[in-house]
N, C-alpha and C positions, 0 to 999 in steps of 0.2 A: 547107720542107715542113711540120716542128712549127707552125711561126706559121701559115700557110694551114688547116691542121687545125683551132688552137684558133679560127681568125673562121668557121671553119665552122660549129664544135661553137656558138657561138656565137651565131651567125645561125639554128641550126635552134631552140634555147631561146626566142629576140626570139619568134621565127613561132608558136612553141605557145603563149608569154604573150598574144601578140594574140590567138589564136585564142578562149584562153579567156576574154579580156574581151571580145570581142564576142558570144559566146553568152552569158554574164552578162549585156550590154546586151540583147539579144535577149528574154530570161528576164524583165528587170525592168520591160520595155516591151511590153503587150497588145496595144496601139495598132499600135506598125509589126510586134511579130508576129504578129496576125489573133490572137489568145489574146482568150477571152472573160474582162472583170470580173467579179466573184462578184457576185450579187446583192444588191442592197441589202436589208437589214433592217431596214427600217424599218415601219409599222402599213400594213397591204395598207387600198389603198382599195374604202369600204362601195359595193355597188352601185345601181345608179340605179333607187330606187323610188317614183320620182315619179307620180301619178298621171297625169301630162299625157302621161307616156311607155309608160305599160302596158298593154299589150294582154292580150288573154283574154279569157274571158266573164265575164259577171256574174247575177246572179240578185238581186231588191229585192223584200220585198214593203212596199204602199205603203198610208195609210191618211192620208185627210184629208178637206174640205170643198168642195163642190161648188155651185157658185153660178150657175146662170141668170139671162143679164141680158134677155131676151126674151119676149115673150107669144107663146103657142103660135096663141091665137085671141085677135079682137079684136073685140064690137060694137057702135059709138058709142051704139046705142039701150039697150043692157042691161049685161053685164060681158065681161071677158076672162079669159082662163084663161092659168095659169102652172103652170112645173115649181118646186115648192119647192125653197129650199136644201136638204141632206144630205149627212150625213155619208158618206162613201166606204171601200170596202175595193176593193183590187184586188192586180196584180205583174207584175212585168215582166220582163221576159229579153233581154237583150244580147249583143252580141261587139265589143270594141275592138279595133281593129289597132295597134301602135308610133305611129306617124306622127301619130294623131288622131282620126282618121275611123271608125263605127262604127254600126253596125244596131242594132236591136232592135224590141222586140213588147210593146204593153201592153195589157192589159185589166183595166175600171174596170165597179164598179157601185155604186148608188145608189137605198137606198132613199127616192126620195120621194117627195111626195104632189104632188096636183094641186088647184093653189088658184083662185080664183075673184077676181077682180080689180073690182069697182068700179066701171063709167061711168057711168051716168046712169039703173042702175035704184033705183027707191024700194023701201024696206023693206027685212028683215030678210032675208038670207041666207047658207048654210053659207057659212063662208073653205074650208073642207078637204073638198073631192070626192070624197076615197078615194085608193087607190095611183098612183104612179104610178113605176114602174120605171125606170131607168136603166139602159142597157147600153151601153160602147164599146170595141171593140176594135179597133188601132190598128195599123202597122206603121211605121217612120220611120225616116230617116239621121242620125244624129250627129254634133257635129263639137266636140272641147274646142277652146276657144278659146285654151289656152294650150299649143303641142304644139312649139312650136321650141325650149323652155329648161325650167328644171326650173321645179315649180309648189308644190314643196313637198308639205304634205297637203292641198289645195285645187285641184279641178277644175273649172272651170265648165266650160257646155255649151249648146250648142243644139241643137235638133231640130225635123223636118220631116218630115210625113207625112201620111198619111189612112186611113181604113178606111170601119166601120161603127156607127151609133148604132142602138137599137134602143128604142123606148119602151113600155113595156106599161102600157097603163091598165085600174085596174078600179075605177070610179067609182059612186058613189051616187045617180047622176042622169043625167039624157041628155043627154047635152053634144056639141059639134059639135067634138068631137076621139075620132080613135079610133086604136088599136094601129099604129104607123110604124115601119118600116126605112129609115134613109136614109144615103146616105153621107158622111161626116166629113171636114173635115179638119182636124188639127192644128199645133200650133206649140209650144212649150215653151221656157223659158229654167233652167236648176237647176247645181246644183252636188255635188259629193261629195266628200270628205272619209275615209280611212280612220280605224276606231279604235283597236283592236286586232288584232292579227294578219291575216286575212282580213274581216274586219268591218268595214262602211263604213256611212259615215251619206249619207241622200241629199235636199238640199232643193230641191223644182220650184213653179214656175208654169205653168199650162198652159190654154190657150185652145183649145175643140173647136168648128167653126165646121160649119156644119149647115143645111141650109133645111128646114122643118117643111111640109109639106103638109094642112092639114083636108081629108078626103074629104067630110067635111057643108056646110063652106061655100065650099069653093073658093078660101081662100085661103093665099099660102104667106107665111111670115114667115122670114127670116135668123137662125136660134139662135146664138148668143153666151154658151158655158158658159165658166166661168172653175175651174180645179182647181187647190187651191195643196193640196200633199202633201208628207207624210215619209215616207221610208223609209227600211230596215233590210234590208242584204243582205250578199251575201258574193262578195267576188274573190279567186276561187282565184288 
């Protein structure tokens, strides 16, 4: 009966020493006990401020040079008339969505003059007619071309759209062009770049394509304006 006691007293000690190294395996192993790792502490990763991936609005205003490659009128027996080059002020308003894709709204204007072109009349006459106003405002789709990976500080871009040109002359002489509304369409290729903080630099090319109508002589001509622009904006 002594000897059956002490393999007992014994056997119940074996069973608690197990007991307690398998909660100690338990304890030192997260893995098979569902216990979470502490977190690692190591430099948290900076977030994805890539241009190509940011959405928001934006706001630019834009200021550059405006160049007509087309004659407004044309008459083999005397001259034609053109919209001079000029300088530009205008601004534009955006919204980018993540993905790429994005609106906006531009409006451009230009002060300039209306020149006199040259065919086959003799003698002396003005180059410069008087004013000649530029007005366009625009609405178009976006798209960066760079929106599946990061792009760094560099966005390019393209856009497509159309509106309205508006011409206002107010000329020195009687000429066979007068005051035109007609509708636009655009294209652009540009890029953007942030500088600091919310400050972004922005460079385009832009082509506003247009048919001219003269109510004097009945003919219409294809405009072909070319606007290559900087801008200065802000993405909130």
């Amino acid at each position: 009966m002594i000897h059956l006691a002490h393999v007992t007293r014994r056997g119940s000690r074996l069973t608690a020493a197990a007991t307690t190294v398998v909660a100690l395996v338990l304890l030192l192993a997260p893995g098979r006990a569902g216990a979470q790792e502490p977190p690692a502490t190591g430099p948290a990763l900076a977030p994805d401020t890539s241009l190509a991936r940011r959405g928001g609005p934006e706001i630019f205003a834009i200021g550059g040079a405006l160049a007509p490659l087309a004659r407004l009128s044309s008459d083999p027996g005397s001259f034609a008339t053109q919209v001079s080059s000029s300088a530009t002020v205008g601004g534009t308003v955006g919204w980018w969505l993540p993905g790429g894709l994005g609106a906006g709204v531009q409006v451009l204007y230009a002060p300039a003059t209306l020149n006199i072109l040259p065919t086959s009349f003799q003698g002396p006459i003005p180059t410069d007619l008087g004013d000649a106003g530029y007005l366009a405002a625009t609405a178009e789709l976006r798209y960066r071309l760079v929106s599946g990976g990061p792009a760094g500080v560099l966005a390019p871009y393209v856009a497509l759209g159309g509106g309205i040109r508006h011409l206002n002359f107010d000329p020195i002489a009687q000429l066979d062009v007068q005051d035109a509304t007609d509708p636009v369409g655009t294209v652009a290729l540009g890029v953007e770049s942030m500088l600091m903080g919310p400050v972004a630099l922005r460079l385009e090319v832009r082509d506003y394509l247009s048919s001219f109508d003269s109510s004097a002589s009945g003919e219409s001509h294809l405009q072909n304006d070319v606007l290559v622009s900087v801008g200065l904006g802000i993405l909130p």
